[in-house]
C-alpha positions as CSV (number, residue, x, y, z in Angstrom):
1,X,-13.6,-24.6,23.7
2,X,-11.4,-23.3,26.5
3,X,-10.4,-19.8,27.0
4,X,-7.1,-19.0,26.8
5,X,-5.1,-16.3,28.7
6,X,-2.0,-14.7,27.2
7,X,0.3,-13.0,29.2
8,X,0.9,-9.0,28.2
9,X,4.3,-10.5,26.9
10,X,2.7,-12.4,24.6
11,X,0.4,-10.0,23.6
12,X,2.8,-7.8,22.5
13,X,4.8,-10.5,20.5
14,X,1.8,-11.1,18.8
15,X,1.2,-7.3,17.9
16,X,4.8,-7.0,17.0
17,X,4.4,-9.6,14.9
18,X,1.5,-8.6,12.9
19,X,2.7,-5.2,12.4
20,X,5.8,-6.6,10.5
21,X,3.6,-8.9,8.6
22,X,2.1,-5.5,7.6
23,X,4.7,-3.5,6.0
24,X,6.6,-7.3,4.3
25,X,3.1,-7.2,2.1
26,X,3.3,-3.7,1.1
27,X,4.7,-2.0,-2.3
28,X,6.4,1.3,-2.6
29,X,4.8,3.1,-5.2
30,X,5.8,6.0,-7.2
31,X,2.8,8.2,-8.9
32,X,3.8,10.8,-12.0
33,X,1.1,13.8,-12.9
34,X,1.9,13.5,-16.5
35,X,0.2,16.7,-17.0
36,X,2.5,18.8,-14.3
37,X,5.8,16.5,-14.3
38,X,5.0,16.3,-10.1
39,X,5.8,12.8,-8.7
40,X,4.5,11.7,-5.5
41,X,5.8,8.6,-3.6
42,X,3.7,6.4,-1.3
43,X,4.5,3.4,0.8
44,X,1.6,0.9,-0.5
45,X,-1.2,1.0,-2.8
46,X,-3.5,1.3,-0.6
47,X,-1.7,4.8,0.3
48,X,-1.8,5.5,-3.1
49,X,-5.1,4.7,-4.0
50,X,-6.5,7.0,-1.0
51,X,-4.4,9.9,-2.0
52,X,-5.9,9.5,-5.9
53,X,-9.8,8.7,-5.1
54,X,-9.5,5.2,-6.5
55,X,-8.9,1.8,-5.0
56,X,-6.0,-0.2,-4.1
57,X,-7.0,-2.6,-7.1
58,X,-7.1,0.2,-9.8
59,X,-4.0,1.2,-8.7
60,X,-2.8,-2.7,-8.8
61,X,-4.4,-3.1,-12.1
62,X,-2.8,0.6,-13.6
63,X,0.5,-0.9,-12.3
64,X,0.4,-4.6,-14.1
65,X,-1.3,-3.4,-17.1
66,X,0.9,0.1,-17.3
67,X,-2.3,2.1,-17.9
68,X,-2.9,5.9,-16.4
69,X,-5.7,6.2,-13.2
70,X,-8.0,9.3,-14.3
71,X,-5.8,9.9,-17.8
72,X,-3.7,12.1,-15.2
73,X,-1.3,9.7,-13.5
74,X,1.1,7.3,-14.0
75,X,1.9,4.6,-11.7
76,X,5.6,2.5,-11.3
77,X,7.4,0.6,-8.6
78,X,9.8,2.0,-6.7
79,X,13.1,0.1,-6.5
C-alpha cells in the first residue's frame, strides 16, 4: 500500500467537509415537560438524548412512534 501525503490544504478540505456532512444528518428537536409546560430545543438527537439520560434511539423511537421518554417529555420536530 503506499502512503500518501496530503497537503495541509487538503487536510483542511477534508475536515471542512466532514464537519458539514455532520450538521446535513442532524434533526432539530423540540422537547415539552408535559408536567411544567417548559420546552427545550436541541440541535440533534443525540443532544437531546444526553440532556434527558436516554439514548439517541429512544429519543428516535419516542419521535416515530409519538410516545413520551420517562412519562415526562414529549418529543416533535422542529420545522
Amino acid at each position: 500500500m503506499r502512503n500518501i501525503i496530503l497537503s495541509d490544504e487538503v487536510k483542511e478540505r477534508k475536515i471542512l467537509s466532514t464537519v458539514n456532512a455532520s450538521v446535513a444528518n442532524r434533526l432539530p428537536i423540540s422537547v415539552k415537560n408535559i408536567i411544567t409546560n417548559d420546552v427545550t430545543n436541541y440541535a440533534s438527537m443525540t443532544e437531546a438524548g444526553k440532556a434527558l439520560g436516554v439514548t439517541r434511539a429512544a429519543v428516535s423511537q419516542a419521535l416515530l412512534h409519538n410516545r413520551l421518554i420517562k412519562k415526562t417529555y414529549s418529543i416533535c420536530k422542529i420545522k
